[in-house]
mmCIF file as Biopython writes it, N, C-alpha, C and O atoms, coordinates in Angstrom:
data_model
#
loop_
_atom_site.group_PDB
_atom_site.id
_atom_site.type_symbol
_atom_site.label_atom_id
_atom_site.label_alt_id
_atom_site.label_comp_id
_atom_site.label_asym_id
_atom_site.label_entity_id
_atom_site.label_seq_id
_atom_site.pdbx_PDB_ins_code
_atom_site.Cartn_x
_atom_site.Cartn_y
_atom_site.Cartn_z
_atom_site.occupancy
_atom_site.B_iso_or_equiv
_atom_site.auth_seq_id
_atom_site.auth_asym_id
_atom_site.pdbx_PDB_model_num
ATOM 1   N N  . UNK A ? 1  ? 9.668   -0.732  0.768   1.0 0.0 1  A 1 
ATOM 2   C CA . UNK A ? 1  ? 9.351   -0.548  2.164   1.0 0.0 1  A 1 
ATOM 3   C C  . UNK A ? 1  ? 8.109   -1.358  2.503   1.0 0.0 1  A 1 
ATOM 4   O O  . UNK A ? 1  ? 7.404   -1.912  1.659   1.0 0.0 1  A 1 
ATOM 5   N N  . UNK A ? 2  ? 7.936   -1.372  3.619   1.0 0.0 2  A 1 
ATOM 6   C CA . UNK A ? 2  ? 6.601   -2.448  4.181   1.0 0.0 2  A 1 
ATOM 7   C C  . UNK A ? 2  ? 5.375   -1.557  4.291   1.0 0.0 2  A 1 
ATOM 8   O O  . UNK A ? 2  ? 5.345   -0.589  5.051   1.0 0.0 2  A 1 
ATOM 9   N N  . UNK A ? 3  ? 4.573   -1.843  3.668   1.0 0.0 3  A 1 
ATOM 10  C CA . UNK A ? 3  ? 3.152   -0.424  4.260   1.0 0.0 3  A 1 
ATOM 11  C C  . UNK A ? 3  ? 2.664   -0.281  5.444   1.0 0.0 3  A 1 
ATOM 12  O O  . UNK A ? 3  ? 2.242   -1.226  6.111   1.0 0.0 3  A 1 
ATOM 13  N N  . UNK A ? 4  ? 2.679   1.377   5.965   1.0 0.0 4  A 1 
ATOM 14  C CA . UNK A ? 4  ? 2.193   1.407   7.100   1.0 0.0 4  A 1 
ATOM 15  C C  . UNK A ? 4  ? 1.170   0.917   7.438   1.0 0.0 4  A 1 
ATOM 16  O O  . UNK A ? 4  ? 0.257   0.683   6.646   1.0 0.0 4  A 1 
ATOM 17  N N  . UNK A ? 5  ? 1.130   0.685   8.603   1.0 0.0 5  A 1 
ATOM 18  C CA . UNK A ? 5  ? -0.084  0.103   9.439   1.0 0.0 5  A 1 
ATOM 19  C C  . UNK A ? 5  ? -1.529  1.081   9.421   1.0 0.0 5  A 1 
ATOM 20  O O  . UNK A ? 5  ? -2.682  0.653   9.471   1.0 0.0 5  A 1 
ATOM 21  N N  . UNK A ? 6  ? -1.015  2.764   9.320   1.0 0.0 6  A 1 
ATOM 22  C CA . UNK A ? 6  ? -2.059  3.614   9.798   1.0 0.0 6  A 1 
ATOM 23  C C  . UNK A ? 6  ? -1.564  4.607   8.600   1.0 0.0 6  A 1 
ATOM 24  O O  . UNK A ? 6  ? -0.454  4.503   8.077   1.0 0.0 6  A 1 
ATOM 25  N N  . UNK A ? 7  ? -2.631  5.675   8.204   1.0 0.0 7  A 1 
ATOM 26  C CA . UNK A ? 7  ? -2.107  6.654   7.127   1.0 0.0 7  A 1 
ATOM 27  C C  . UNK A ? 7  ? -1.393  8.057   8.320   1.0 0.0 7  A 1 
ATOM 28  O O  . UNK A ? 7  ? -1.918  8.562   9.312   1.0 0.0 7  A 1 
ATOM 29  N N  . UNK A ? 8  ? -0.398  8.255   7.847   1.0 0.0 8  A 1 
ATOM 30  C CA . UNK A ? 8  ? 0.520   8.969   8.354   1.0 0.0 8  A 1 
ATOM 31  C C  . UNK A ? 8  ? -0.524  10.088  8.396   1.0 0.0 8  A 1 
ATOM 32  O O  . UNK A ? 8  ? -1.227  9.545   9.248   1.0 0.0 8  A 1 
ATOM 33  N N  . UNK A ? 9  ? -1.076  11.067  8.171   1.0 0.0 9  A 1 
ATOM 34  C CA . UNK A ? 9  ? -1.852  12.073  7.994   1.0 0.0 9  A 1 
ATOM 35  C C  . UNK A ? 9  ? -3.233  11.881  9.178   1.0 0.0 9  A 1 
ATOM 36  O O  . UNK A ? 9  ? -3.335  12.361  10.307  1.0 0.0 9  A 1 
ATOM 37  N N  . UNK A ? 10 ? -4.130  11.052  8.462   1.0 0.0 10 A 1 
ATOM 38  C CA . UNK A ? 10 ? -5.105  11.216  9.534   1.0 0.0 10 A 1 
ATOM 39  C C  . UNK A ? 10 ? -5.365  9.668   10.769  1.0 0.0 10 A 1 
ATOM 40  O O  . UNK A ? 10 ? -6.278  9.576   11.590  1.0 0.0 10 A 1 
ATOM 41  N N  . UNK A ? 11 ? -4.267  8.655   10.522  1.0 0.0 11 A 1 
ATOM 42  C CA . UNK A ? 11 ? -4.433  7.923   11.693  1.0 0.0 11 A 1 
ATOM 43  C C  . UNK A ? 11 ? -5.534  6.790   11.006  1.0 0.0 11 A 1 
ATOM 44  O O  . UNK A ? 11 ? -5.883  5.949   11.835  1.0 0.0 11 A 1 
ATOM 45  N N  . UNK A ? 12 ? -5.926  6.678   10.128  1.0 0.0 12 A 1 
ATOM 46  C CA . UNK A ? 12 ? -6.512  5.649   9.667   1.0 0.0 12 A 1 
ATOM 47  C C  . UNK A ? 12 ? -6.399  4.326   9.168   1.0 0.0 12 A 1 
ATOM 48  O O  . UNK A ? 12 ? -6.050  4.370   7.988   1.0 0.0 12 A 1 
ATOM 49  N N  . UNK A ? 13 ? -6.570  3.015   9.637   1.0 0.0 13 A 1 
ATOM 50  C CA . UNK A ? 13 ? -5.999  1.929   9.205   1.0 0.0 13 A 1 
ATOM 51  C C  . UNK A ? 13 ? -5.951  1.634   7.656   1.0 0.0 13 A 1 
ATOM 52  O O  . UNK A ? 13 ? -7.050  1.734   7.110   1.0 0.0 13 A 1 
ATOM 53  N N  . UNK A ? 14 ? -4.982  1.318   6.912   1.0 0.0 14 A 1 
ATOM 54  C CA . UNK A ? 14 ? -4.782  1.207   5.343   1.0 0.0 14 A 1 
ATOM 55  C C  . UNK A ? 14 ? -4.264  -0.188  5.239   1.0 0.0 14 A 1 
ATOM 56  O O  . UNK A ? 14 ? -4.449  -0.740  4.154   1.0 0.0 14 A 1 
ATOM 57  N N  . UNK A ? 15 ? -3.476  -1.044  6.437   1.0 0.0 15 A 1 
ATOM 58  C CA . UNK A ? 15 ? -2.628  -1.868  6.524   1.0 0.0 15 A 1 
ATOM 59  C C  . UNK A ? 15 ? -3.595  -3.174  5.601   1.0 0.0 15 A 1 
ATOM 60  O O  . UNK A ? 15 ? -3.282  -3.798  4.587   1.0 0.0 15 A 1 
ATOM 61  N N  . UNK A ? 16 ? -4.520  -3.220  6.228   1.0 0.0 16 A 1 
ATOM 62  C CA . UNK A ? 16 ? -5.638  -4.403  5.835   1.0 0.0 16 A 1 
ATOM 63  C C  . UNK A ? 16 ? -5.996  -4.380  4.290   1.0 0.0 16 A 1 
ATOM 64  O O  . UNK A ? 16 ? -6.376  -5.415  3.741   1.0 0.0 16 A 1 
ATOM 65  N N  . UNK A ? 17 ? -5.905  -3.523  3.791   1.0 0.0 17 A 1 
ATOM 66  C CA . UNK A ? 17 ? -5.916  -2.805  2.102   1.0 0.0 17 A 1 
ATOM 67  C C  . UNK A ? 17 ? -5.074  -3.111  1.112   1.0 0.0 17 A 1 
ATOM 68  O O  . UNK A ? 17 ? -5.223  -3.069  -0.109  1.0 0.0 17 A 1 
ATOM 69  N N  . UNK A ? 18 ? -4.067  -3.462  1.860   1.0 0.0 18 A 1 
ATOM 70  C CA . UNK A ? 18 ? -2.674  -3.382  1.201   1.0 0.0 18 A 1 
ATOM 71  C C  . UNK A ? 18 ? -3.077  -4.840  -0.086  1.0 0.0 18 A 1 
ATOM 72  O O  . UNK A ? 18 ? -3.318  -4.789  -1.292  1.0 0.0 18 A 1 
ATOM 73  N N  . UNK A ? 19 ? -3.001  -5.892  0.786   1.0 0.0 19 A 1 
ATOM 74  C CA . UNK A ? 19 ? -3.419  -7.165  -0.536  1.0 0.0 19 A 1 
ATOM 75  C C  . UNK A ? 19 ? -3.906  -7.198  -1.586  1.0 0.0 19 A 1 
ATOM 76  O O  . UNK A ? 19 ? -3.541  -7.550  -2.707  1.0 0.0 19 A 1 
ATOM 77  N N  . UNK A ? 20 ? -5.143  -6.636  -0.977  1.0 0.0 20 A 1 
ATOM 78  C CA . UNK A ? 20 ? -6.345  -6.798  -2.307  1.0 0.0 20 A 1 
ATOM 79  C C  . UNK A ? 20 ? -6.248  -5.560  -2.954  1.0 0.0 20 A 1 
ATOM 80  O O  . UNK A ? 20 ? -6.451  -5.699  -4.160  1.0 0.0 20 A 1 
ATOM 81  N N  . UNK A ? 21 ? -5.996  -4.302  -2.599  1.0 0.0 21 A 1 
ATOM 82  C CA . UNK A ? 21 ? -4.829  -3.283  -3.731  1.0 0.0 21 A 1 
ATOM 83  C C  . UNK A ? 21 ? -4.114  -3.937  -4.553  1.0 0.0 21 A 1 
ATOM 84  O O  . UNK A ? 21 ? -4.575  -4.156  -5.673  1.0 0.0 21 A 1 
ATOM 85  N N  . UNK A ? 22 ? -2.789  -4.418  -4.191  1.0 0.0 22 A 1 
ATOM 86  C CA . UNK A ? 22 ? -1.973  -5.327  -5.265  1.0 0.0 22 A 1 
ATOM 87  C C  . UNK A ? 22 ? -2.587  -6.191  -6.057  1.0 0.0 22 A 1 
ATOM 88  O O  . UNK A ? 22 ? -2.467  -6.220  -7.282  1.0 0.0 22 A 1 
ATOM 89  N N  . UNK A ? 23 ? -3.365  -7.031  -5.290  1.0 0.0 23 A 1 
ATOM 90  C CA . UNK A ? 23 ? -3.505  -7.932  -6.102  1.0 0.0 23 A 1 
ATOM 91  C C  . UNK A ? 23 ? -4.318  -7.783  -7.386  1.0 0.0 23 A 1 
ATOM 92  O O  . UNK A ? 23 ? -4.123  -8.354  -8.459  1.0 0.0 23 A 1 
ATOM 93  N N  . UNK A ? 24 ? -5.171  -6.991  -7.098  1.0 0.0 24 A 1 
ATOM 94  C CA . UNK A ? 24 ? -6.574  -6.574  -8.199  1.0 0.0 24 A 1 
ATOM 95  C C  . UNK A ? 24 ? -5.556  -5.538  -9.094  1.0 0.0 24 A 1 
ATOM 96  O O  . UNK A ? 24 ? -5.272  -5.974  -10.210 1.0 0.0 24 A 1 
ATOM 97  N N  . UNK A ? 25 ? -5.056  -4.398  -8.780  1.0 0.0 25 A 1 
ATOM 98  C CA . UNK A ? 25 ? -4.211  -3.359  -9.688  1.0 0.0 25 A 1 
ATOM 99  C C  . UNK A ? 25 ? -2.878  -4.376  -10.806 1.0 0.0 25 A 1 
ATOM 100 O O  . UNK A ? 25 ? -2.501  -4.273  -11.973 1.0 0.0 25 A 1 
ATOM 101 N N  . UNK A ? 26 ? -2.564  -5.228  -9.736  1.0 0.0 26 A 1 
ATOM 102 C CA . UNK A ? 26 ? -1.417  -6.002  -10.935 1.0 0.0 26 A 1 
ATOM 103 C C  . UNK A ? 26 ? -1.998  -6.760  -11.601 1.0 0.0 26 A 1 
ATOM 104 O O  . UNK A ? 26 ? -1.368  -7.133  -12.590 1.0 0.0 26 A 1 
ATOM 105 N N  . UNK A ? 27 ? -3.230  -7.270  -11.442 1.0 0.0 27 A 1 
ATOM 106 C CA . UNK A ? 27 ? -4.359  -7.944  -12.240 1.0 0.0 27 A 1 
ATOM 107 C C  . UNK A ? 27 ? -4.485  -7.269  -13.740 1.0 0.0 27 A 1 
ATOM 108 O O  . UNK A ? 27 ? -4.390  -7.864  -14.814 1.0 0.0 27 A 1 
ATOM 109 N N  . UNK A ? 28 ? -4.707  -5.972  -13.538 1.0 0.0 28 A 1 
ATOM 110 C CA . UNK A ? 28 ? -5.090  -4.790  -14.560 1.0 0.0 28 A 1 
ATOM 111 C C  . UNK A ? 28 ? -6.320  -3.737  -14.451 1.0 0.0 28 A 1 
ATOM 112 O O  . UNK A ? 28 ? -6.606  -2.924  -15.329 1.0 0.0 28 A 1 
ATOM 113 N N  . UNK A ? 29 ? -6.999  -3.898  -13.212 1.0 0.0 29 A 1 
ATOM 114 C CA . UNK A ? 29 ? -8.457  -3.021  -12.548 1.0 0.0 29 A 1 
ATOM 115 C C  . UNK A ? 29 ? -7.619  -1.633  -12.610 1.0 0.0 29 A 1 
ATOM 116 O O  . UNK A ? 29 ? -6.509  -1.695  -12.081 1.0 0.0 29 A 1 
ATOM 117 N N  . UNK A ? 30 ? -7.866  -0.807  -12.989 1.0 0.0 30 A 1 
ATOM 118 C CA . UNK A ? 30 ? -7.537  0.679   -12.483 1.0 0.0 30 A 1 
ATOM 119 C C  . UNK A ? 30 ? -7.758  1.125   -10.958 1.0 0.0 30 A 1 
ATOM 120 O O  . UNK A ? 30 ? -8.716  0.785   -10.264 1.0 0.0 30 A 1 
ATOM 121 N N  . UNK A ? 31 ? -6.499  2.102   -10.491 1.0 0.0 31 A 1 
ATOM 122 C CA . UNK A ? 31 ? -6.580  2.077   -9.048  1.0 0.0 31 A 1 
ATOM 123 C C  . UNK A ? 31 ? -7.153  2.854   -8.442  1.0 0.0 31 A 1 
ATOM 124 O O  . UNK A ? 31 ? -6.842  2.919   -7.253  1.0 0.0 31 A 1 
ATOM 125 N N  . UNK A ? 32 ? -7.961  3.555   -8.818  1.0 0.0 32 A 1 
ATOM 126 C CA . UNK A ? 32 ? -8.872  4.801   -8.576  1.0 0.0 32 A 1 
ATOM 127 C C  . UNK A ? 32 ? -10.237 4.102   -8.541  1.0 0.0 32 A 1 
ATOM 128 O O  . UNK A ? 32 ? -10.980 4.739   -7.795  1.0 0.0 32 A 1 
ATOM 129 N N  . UNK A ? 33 ? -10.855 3.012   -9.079  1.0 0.0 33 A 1 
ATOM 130 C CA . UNK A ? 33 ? -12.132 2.542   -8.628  1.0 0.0 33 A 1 
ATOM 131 C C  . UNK A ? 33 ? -11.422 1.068   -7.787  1.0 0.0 33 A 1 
ATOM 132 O O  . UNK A ? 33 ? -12.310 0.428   -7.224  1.0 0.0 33 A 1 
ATOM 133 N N  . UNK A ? 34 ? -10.280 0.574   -7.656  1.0 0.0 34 A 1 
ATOM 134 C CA . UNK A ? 34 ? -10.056 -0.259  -7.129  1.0 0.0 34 A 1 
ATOM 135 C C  . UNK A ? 34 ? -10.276 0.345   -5.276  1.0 0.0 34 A 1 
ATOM 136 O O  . UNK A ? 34 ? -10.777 -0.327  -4.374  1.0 0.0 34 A 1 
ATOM 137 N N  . UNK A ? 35 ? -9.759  1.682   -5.167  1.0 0.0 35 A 1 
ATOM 138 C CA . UNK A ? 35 ? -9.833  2.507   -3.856  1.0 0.0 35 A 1 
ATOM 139 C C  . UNK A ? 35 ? -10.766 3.060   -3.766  1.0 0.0 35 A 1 
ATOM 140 O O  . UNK A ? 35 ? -10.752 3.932   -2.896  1.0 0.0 35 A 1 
ATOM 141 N N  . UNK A ? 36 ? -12.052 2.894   -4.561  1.0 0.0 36 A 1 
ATOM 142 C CA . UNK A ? 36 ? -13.358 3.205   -4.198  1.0 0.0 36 A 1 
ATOM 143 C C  . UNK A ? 36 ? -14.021 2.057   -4.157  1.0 0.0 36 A 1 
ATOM 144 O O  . UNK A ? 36 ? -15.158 2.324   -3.770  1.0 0.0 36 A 1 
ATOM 145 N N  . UNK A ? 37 ? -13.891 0.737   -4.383  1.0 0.0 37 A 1 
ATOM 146 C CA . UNK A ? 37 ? -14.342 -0.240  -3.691  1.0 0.0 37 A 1 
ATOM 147 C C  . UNK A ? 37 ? -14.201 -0.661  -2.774  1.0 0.0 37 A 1 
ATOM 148 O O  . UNK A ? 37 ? -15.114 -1.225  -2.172  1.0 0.0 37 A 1 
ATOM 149 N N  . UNK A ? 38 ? -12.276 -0.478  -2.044  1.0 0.0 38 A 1 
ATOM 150 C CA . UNK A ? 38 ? -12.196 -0.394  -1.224  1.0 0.0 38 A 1 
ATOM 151 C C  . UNK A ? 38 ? -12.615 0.189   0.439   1.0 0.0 38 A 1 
ATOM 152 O O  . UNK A ? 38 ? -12.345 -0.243  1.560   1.0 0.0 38 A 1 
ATOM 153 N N  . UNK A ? 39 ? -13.527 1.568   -0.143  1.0 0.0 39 A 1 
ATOM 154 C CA . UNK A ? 39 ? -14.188 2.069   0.877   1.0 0.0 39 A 1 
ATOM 155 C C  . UNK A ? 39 ? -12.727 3.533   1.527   1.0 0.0 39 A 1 
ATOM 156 O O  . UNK A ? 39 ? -12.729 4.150   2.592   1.0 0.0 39 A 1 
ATOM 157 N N  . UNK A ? 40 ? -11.766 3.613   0.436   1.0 0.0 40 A 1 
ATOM 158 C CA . UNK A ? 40 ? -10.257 4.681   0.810   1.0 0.0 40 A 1 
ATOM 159 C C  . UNK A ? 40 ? -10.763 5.741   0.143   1.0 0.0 40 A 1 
ATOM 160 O O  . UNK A ? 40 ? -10.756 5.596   -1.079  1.0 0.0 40 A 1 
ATOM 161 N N  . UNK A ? 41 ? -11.311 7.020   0.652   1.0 0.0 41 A 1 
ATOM 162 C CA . UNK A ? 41 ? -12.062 7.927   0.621   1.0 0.0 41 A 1 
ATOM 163 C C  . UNK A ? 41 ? -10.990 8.931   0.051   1.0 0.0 41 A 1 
ATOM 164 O O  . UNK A ? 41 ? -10.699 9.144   -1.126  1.0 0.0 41 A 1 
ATOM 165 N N  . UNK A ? 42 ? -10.450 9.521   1.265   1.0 0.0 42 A 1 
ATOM 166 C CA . UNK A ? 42 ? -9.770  10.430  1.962   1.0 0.0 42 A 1 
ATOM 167 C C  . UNK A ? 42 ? -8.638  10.566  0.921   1.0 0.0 42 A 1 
ATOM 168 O O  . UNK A ? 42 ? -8.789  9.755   0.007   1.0 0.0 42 A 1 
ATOM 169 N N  . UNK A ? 43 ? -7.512  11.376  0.785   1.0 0.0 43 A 1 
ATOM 170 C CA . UNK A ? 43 ? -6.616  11.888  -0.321  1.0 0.0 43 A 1 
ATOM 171 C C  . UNK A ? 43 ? -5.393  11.604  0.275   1.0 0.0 43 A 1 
ATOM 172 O O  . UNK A ? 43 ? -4.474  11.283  -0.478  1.0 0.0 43 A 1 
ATOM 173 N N  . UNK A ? 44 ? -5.112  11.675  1.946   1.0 0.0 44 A 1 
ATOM 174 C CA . UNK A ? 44 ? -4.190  10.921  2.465   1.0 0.0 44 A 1 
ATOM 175 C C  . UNK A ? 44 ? -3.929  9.667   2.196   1.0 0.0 44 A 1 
ATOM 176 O O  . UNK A ? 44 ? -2.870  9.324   1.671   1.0 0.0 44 A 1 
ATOM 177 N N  . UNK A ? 45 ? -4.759  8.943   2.489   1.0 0.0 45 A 1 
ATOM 178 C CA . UNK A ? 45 ? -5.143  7.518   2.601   1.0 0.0 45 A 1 
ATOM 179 C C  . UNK A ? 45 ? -4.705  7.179   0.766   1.0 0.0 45 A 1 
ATOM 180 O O  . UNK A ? 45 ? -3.698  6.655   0.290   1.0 0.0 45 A 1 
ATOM 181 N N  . UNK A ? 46 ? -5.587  7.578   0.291   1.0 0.0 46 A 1 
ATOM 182 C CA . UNK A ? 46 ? -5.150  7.152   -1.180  1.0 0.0 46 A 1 
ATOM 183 C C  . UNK A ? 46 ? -3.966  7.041   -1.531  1.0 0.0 46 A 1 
ATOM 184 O O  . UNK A ? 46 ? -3.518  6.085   -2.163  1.0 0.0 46 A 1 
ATOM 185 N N  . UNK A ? 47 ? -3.167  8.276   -1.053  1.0 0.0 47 A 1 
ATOM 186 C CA . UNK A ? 47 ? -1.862  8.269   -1.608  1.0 0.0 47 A 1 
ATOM 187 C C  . UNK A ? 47 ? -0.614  7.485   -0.824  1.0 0.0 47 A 1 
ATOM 188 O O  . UNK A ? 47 ? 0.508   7.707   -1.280  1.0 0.0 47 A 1 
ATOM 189 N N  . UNK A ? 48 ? -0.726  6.544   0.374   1.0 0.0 48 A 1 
ATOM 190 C CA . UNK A ? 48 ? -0.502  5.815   0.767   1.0 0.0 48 A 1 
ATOM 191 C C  . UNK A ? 48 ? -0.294  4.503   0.248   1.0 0.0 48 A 1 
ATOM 192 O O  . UNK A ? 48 ? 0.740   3.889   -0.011  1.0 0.0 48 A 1 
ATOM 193 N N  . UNK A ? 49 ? -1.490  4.211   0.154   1.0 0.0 49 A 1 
ATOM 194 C CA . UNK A ? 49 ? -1.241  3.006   -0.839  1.0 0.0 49 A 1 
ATOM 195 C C  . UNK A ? 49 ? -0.777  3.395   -2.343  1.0 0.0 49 A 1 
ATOM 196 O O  . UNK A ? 49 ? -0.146  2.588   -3.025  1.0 0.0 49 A 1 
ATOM 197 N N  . UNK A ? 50 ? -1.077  4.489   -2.743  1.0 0.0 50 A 1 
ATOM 198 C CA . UNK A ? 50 ? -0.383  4.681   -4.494  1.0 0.0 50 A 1 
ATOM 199 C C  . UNK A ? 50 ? 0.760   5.104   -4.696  1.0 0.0 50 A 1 
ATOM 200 O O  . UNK A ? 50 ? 1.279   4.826   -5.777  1.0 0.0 50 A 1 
ATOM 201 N N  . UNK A ? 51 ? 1.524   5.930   -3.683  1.0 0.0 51 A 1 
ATOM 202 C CA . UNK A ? 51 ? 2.795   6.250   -3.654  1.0 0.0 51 A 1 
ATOM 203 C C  . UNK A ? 51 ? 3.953   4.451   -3.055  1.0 0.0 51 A 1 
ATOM 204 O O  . UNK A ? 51 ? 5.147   4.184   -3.194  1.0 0.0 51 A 1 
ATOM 205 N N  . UNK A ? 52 ? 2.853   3.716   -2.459  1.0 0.0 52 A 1 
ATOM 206 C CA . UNK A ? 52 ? 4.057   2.860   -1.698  1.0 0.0 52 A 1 
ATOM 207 C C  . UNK A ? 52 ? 4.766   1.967   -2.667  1.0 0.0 52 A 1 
ATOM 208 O O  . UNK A ? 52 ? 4.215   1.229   -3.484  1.0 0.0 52 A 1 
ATOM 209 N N  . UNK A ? 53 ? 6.347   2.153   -2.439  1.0 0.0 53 A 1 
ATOM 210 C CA . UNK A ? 53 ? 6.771   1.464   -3.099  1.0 0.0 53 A 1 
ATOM 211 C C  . UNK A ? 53 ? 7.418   0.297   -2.380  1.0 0.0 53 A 1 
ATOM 212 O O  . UNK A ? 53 ? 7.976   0.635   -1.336  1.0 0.0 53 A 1 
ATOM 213 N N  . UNK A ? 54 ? 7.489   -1.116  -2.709  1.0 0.0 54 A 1 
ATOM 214 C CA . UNK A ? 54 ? 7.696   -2.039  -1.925  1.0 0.0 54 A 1 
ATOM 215 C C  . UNK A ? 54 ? 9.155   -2.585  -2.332  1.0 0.0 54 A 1 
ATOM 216 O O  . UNK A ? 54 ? 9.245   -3.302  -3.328  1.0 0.0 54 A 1 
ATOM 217 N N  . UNK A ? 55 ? 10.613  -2.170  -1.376  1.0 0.0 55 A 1 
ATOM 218 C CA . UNK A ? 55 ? 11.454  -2.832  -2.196  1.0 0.0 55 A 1 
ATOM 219 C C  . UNK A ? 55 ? 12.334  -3.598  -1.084  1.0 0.0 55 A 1 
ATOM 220 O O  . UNK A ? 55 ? 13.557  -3.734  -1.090  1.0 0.0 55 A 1 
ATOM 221 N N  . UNK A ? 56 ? 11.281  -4.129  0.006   1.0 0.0 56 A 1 
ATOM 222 C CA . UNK A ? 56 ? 12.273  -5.017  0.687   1.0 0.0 56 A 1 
ATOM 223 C C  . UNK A ? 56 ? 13.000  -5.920  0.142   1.0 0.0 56 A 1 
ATOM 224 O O  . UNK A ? 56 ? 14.195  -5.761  0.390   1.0 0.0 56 A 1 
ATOM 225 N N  . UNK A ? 57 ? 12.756  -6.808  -0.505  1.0 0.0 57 A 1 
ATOM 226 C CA . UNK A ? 57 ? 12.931  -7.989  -1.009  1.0 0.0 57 A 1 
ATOM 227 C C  . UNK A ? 57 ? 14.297  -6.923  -1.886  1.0 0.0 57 A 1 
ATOM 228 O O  . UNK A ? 57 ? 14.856  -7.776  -2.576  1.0 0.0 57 A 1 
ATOM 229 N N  . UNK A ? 58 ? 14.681  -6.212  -2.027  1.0 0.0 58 A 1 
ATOM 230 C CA . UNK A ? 58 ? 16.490  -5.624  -2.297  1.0 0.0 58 A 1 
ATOM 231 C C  . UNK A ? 58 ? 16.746  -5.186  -1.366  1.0 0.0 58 A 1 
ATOM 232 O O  . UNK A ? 58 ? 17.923  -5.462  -1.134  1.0 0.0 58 A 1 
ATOM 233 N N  . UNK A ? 59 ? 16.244  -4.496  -0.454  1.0 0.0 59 A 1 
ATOM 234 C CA . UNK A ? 59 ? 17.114  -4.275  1.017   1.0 0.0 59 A 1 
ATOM 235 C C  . UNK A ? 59 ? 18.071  -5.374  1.304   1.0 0.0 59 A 1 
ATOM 236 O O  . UNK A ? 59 ? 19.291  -5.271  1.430   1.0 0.0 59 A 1 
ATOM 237 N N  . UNK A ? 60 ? 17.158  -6.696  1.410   1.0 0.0 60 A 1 
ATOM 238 C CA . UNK A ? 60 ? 17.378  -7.837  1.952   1.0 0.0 60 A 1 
ATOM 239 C C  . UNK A ? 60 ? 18.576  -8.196  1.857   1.0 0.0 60 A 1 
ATOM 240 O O  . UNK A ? 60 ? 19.325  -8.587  2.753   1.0 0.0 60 A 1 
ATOM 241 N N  . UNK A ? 61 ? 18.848  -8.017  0.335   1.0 0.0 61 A 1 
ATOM 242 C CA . UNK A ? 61 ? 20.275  -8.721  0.160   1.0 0.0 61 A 1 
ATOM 243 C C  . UNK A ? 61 ? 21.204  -7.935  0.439   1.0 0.0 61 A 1 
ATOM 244 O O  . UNK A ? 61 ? 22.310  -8.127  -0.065  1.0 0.0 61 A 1 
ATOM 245 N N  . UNK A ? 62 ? 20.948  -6.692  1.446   1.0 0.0 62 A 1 
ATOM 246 C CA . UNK A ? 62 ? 22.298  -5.750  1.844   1.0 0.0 62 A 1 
ATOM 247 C C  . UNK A ? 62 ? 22.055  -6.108  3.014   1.0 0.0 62 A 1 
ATOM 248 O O  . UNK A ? 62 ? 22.274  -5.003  3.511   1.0 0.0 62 A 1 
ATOM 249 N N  . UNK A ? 63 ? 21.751  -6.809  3.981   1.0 0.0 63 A 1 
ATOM 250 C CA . UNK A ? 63 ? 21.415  -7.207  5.326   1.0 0.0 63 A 1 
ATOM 251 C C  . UNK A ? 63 ? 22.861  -8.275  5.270   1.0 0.0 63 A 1 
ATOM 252 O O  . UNK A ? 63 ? 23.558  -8.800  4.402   1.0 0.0 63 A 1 
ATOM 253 N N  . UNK A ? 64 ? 22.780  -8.191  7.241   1.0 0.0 64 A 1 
ATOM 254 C CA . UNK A ? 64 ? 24.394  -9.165  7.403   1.0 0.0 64 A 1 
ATOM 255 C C  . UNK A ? 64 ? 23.768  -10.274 8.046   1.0 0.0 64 A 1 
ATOM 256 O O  . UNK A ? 64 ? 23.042  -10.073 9.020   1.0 0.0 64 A 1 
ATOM 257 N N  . UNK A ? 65 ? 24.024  -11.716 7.493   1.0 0.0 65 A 1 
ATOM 258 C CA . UNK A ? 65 ? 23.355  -12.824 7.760   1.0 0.0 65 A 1 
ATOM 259 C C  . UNK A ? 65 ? 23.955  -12.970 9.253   1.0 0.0 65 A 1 
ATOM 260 O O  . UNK A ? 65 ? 25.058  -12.462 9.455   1.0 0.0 65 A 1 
ATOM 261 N N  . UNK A ? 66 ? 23.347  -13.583 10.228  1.0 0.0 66 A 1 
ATOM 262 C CA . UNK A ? 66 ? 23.725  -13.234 11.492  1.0 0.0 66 A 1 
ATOM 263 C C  . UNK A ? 66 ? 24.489  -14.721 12.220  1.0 0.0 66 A 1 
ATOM 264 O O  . UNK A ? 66 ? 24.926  -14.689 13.371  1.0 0.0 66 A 1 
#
């Protein structure tokens, strides 16, 4: 799925987070001080970005080319 723009819970922007999450965690940084550098406090918010799973890129190929 695509990450929300705002954390479903308290309305807070996460969207801008999303990159430098991935990129630093698939690096090998652990994601619990990676989201405290980030400045992602809150327990909503955290689990936003740690629950998201990204699987457009297989949706895709069930889509009808138009």
């Amino acid at each position: 799925m695509i990450i929300p723009v705002r954390c479903f819970t308290c309305g807070s922007l996460i969207a801008d987070k999303w990159e430098s999450f991935i990129t630093r965690v698939s690096s090998g940084e652990d994601p619990g001080k990676v989201l405290d550098s980030l400045g992602v406090k809150r327990y909503c918010c955290r689990r936003m970005l740690l629950s998201n799973v990204d699987i457009i890129k297989e949706v895709v190929n069930y889509t009808r080319p138009i």
